[in-house]
C-alpha positions in Angstrom: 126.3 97.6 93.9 124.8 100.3 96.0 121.8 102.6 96.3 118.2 101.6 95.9 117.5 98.6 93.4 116.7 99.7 90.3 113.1 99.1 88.7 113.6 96.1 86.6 113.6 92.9 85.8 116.6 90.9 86.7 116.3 88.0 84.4 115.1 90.0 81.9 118.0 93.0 82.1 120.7 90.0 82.5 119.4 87.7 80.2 121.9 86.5 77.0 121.6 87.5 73.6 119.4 85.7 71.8 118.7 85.4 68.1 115.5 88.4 67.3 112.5 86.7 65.4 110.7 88.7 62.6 107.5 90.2 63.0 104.6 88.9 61.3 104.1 89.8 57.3 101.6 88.2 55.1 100.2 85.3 54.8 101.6 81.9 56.6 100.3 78.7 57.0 101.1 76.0 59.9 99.8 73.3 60.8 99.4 74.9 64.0 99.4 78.3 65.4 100.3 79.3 68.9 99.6 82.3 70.5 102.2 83.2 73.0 105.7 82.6 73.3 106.3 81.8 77.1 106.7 78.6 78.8 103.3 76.8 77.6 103.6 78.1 74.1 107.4 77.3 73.3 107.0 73.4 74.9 104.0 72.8 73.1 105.5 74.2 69.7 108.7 72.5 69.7 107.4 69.4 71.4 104.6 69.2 67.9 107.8 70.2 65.3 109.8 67.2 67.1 106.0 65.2 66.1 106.8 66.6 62.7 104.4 69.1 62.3 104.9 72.9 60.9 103.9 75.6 63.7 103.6 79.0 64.1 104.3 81.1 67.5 102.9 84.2 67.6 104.2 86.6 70.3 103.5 90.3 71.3 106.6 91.4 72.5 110.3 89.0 72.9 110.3 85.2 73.7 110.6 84.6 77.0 110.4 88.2 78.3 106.7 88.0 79.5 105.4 86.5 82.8 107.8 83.3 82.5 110.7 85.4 82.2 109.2 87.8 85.4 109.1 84.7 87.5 111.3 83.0 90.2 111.9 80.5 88.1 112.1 77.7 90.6 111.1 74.2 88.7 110.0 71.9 91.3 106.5 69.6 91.8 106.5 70.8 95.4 103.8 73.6 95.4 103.7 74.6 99.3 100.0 72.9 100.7 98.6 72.0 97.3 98.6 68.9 97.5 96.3 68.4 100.5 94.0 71.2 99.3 93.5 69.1 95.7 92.9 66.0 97.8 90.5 68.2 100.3 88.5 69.2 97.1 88.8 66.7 94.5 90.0 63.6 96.3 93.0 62.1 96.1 93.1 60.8 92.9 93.2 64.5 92.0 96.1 64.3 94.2 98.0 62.5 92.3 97.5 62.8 88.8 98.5 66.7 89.6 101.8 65.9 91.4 102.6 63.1 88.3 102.1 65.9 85.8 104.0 68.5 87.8 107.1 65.9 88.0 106.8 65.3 84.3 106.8 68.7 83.6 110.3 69.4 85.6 111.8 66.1 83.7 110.7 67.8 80.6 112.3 70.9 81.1 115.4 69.1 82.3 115.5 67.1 78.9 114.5 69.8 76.7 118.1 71.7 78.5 120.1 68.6 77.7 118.6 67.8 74.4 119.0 71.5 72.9 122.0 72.3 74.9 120.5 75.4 76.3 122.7 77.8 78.0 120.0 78.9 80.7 122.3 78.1 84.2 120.1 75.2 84.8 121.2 73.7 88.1 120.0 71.1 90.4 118.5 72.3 93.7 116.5 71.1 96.8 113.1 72.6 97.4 112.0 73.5 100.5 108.4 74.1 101.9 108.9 75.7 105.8 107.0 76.5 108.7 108.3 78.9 111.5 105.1 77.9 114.3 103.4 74.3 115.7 100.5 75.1 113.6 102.7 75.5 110.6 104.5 71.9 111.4 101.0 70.5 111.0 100.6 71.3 107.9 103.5 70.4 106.7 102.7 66.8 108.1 99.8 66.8 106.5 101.3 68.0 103.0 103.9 65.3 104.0 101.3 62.3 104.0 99.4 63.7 101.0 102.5 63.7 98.8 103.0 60.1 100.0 99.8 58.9 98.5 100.3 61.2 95.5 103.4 59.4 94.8 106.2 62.1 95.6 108.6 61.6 98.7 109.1 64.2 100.4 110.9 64.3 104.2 110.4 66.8 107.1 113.8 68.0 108.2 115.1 70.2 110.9 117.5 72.2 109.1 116.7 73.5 105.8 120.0 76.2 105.2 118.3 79.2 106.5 120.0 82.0 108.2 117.4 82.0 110.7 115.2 79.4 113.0 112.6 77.8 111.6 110.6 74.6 113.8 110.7 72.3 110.4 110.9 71.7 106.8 109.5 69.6 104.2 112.0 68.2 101.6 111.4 67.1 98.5 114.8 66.8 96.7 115.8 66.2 92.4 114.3 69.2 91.7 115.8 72.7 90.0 116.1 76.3 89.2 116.8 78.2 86.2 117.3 82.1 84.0 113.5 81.4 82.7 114.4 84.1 80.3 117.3 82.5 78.6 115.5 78.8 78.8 112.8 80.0 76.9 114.9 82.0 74.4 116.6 79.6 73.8 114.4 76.8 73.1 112.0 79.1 71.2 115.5 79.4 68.7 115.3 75.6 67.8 111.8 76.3 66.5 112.5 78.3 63.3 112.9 76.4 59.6 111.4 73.1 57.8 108.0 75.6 57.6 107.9 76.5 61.1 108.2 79.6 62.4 108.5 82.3 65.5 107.2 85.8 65.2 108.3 88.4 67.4 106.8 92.2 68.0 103.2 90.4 66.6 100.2 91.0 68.9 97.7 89.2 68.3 93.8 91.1 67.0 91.7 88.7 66.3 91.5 84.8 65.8 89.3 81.9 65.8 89.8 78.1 65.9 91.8 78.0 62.3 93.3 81.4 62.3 95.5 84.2 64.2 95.6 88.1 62.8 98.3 90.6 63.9 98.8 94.0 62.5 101.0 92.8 60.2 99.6 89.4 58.7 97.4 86.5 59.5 98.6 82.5 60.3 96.0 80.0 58.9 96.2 76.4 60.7 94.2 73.2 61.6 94.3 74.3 65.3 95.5 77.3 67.4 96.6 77.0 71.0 95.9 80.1 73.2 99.2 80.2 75.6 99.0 83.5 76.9 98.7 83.0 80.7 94.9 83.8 80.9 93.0 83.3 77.3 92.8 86.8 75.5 89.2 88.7 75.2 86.2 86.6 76.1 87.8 82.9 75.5 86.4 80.6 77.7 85.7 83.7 80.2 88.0 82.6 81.7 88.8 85.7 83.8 85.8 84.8 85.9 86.9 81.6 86.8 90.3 82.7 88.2 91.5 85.8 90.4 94.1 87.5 89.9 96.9 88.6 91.8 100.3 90.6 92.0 103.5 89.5 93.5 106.7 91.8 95.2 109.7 90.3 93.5 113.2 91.3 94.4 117.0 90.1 93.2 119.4 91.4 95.6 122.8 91.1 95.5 124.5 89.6 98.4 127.7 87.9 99.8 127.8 84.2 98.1 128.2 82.5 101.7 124.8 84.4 103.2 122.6 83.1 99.9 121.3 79.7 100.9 121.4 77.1 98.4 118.0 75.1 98.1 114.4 76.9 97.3 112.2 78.1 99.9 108.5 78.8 100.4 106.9 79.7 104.2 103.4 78.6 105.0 103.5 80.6 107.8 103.0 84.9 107.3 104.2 86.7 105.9 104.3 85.2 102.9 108.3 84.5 101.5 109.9 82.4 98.9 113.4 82.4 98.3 116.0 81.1 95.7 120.1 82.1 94.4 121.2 82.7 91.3 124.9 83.2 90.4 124.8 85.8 87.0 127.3 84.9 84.4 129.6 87.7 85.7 129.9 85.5 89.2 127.9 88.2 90.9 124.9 86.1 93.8 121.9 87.2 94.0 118.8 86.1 95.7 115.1 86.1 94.5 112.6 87.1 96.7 109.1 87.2 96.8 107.1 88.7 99.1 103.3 89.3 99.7 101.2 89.7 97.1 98.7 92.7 96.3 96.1 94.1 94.1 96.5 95.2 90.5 96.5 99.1 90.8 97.2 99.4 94.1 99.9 101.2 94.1 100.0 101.6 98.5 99.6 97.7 98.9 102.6 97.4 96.0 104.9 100.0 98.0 103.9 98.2 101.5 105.0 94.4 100.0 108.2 96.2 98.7 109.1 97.7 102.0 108.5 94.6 103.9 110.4 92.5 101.0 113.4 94.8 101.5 113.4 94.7 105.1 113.2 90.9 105.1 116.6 91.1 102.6 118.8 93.5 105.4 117.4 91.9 108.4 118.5 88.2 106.9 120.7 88.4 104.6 122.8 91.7 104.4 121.7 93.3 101.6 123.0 96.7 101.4 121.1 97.8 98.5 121.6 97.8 94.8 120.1 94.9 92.6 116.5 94.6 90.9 112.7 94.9 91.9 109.6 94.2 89.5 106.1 92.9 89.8 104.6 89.6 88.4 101.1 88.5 88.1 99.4 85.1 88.6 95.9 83.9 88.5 94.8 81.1 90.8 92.1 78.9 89.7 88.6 79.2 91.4 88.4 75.3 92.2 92.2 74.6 92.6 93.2 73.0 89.8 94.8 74.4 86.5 92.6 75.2 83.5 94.3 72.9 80.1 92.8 71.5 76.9 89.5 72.7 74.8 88.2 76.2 76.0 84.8 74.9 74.5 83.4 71.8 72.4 86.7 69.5 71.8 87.9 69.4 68.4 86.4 73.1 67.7 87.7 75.2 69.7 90.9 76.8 71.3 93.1 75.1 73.4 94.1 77.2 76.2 96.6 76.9 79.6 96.0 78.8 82.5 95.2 79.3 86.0 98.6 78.2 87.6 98.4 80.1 90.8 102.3 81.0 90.6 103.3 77.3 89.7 104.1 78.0 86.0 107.3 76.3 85.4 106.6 72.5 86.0 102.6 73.2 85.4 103.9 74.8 82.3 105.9 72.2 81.2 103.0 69.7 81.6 100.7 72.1 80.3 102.5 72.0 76.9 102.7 68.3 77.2 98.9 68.2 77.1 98.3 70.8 74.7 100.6 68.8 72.3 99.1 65.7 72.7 95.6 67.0 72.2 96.6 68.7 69.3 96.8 65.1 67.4 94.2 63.6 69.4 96.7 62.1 71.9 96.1 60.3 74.9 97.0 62.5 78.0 96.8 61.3 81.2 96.1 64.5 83.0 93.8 66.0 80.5 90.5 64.8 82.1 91.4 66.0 85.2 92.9 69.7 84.0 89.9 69.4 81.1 89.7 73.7 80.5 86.0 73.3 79.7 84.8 71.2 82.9 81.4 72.7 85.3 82.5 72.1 88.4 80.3 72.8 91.6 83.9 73.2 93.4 84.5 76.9 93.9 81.6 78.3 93.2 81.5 80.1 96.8 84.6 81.5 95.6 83.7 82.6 92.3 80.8 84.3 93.9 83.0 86.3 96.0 85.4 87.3 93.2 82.9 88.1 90.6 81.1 90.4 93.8 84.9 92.2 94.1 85.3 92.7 90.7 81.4 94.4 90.7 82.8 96.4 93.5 85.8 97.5 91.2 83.8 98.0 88.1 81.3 100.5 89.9 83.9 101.8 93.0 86.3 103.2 90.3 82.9 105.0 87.5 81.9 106.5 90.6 85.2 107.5 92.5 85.9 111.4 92.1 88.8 112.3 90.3 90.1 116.0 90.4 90.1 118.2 87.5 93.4 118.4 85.7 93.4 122.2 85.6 93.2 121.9 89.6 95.8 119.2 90.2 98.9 121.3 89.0 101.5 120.2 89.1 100.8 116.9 87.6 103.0 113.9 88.2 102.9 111.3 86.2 100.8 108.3 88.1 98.3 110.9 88.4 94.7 110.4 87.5 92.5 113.2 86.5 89.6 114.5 84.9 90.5 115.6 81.3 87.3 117.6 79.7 84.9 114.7 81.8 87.5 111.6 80.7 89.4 109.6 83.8 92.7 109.8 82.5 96.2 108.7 83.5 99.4 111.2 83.3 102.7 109.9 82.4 106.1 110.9 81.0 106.6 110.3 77.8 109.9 111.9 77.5 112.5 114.7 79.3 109.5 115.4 81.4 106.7 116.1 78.5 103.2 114.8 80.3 101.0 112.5 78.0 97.9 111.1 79.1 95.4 108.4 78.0 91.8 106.8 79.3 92.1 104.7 82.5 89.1 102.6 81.1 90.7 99.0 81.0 90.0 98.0 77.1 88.6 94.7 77.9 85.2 95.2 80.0 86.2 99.3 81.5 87.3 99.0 84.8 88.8 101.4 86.4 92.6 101.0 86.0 95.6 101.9 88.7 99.1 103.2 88.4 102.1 100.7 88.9 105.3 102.7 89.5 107.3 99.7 89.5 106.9 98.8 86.3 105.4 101.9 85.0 102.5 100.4 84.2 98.4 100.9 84.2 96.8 97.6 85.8 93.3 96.3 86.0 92.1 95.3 89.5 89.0 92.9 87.8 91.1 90.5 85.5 94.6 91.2 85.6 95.3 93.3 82.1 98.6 95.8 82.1 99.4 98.5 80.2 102.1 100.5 79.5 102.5 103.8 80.5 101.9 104.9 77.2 98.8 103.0 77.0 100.4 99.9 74.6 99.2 96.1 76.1 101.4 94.3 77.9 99.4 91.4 79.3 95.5 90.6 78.2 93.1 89.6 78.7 92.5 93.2 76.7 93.5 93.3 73.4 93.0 96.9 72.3 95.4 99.4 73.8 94.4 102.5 75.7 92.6 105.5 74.3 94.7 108.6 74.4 93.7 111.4 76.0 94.7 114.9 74.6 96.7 117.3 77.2 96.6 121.0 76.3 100.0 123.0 76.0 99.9 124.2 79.6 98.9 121.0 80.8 101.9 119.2 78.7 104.4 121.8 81.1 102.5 121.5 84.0 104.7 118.5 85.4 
């Protein structure tokens, strides 16, 4: 493979054939409803059917094809410096219940592989945290010494694999990788029959604490669960106690001896994790991640590429050819992940989110919770995680973010945009004034120009072109659309307006 990679997802594009779920139609009833079918949502659905209760998951596009199946799929309790930041802010009990439910999630997904059989190249691997300065070594002795209270072994090494020098390493081994696409997939197949069910192609419009709606039908429960990576609409407002954030992610084909087998994270910069993955045709790849950037920004996106790319000739040979794409992540505003009641336990949603790029294992432990708290479980963890907790922690933070997302609100009414008649010829990506209306251009097919309102759905900011992904992304709280204005992640729910082109305009591409 040669020539620039081409702008898609690689576990996504590769990922096996897997069995296609209706869409919703009519009237169903569950004992619980679950909205989302990623990670969170498919653990905690088929770990309640194996409880032997009926659910319902309700998903807007394919299982396992939204921001788990985007990921680098690395499943491993070693989160680069988390572990003395949770200690630094919550004390080091914190600490410890976080790394216990972060190691039960990983054993989870491992026994959920072997219990189902799951054909999702799950492999063992060694994870990796690294540091390329003294000041980086210091951390990693201090993340050393807080997993050690926290009750995960990790070793500093001198050698970690890498093709180039680094001063140390910290090790934490029994840990794995995965094709999150085909893991999900997969286990989301089990779920089907004895009154439970999987819906496909169903976004959800409306629910409340006994109920989900789609377009074509509506799921009546005891409880729903909210697994959509940050709680849809105004739930738990959530989206102003977490920031959001993009991530440059590449899979590059390169020679099997050059890929290095364990999984890697820096906490030096710039930022770079790392991970192989053999495809089923015997072809290895590498995933890459690079720096991260701001939703509809489409410089800082092209910048994080550039240096990702770099990074993948300089190291490891890559001569072009494989797969780029963008994933997003919110990281919470006090450092520790949102789980359990969005409001007054019992009535309300339960909700997962604010991983900060950690999905996998938190994800597994997050569906663990959910579960339990569905039937009024014991969890150990769900204090600590508790989704509807007023913390004090952060609030500096939240201050900051909230001041940004102001910034963005107001900085993208008041920006000038020029008038569409004046920008000829229009490309799509372009944003224009259409008869006083901010609206994006894109190419709906052979070259015809479309356009629709740049007014983000959920509270109206000011929205950004993605070329990557060819989508239209909010800057405040993370939505996406695509180009054609459909939503692809929330917290909107209503798609984007669109925005009528005259004839001349329609050519003027």
């Amino acid at each position: 493979m040669s020539g620039a990679a081409q702008d898609r997802c690689y576990w996504t594009e590769t990922a096996r054939a897997a069995p296609a779920h209706p869409a919703l139609s009519g009237d169903v009833t569950a004992d619980v409803a679950v909205i989302g079918g990623g990670i969170v949502g498919v653990v905690a659905a088929r770990l309640l059917k194996d409880r032997g209760l009926k659910v319902a998951v309700i998903e807007a596009g394919r299982a396992g094809h939204g921001v788990t199946g985007r990921s680098t799929a690395k499943v491993t309790a070693q989160h680069s410096l988390f572990l003395q930041r949770i200690e630094d802010q919550h004390g080091r009990d914190a600490a410890r219940i976080y790394a216990e439910a972060n190691r039960s999630g990983v054993a989870l997904i491992g026994e959920l592989v072997r219990r189902h059989s799951l054909d999702c190249d799950f492999e063992p691997a060694e994870s990796f945290v690294y540091a390329s300065s003294p000041e980086g070594v210091e951390k990693l002795e201090a993340e050393r010494a807080a997993a050690e209270r926290a009750g995960l072994a990790m070793e500093i090494v001198g050698e970690a694999g890498l093709p180039y020098p680094i001063a140390a390493a910290l090790r934490l081994s029994d840990q794995a990788q995965f094709q999150p696409a085909d893991f999900v997939a997969g286990l989301a197949a089990t779920i089907p029959g004895e009154g439970s069910f999987v819906f496909e192609n169903s976004r959800a419009t409306d629910w409340d604490e006994t109920s989900v709606t789609t377009d074509g039908g509506k799921v009546t429960a005891r409880q729903v669960i909210m697994a959509t990576h940050l709680p849809l609409g105004q739930v738990g407002m959530f989206y102003a106690h977490t920031h959001p954030h993009m991530h440059a992610i590449m899979a590059v084909p390169v020679q099997a001896a050059r890929a290095p087998a364990g999984m890697y994270i820096n906490v030096d910069q710039p930022k770079r994790s790392i991970r192989r993955h053999r495809s089923a045709g015997g072809e290895t790849v590498l995933i890459l991640t690079g720096p991260t950037f701001k939703h509809g920004k489409p410089d800082e996106e092209a910048q994080a590429f550039a240096e990702l790319e770099a990074f993948a000739r300089d190291h490891f040979g890559w001569t072009g050819g494989g797969w780029r794409w963008s994933n997003e992540d919110y990281a919470p505003r006090d450092g520790l992940p949102y789980v359990g009641w969005s409001g007054a336990a019992g009535s309300s949603l339960l909700v997962a989110t604010g991983f900060d790029a950690w999905g996998l294992s938190n994800g597994g432990a997050a569906g663990q919770a959910l579960a339990d708290l569905c039937e009024g479980r014991e969890n150990a963890w769900a204090d600590c995680f508790d989704a509807s907790r007023h913390s004090l922690k952060g609030l500096g933070k939240m201050a900051q973010d909230q001041a940004e997302v102001a910034s963005d609100l107001i900085g993208g009414h008041l920006r000038s945009y020029p008038d569409a008649s004046d920008a000829t010829p229009l490309a799509e990506g372009d944003i224009v004034k259409i008869d006083g209306t901010k609206a994006g251009i894109y190419d709906a097919a052979g070259g015809q120009l479309q356009a629709v309102s740049v007014a983000c759905t959920h509270m109206g900011c000011a929205l950004g072109w993605n070329p990557v992904d060819r989508t239209w992304d909010c800057p405040c709280h993370g939505s996406r659309f695509a180009a054609d204005g459909r939503v692809v992640h929330g917290p909107a729910v209503a798609p984007l307006e669109p925005v009528a082109l005259t004839p001349e305009l329609e050519e003027a591409g």
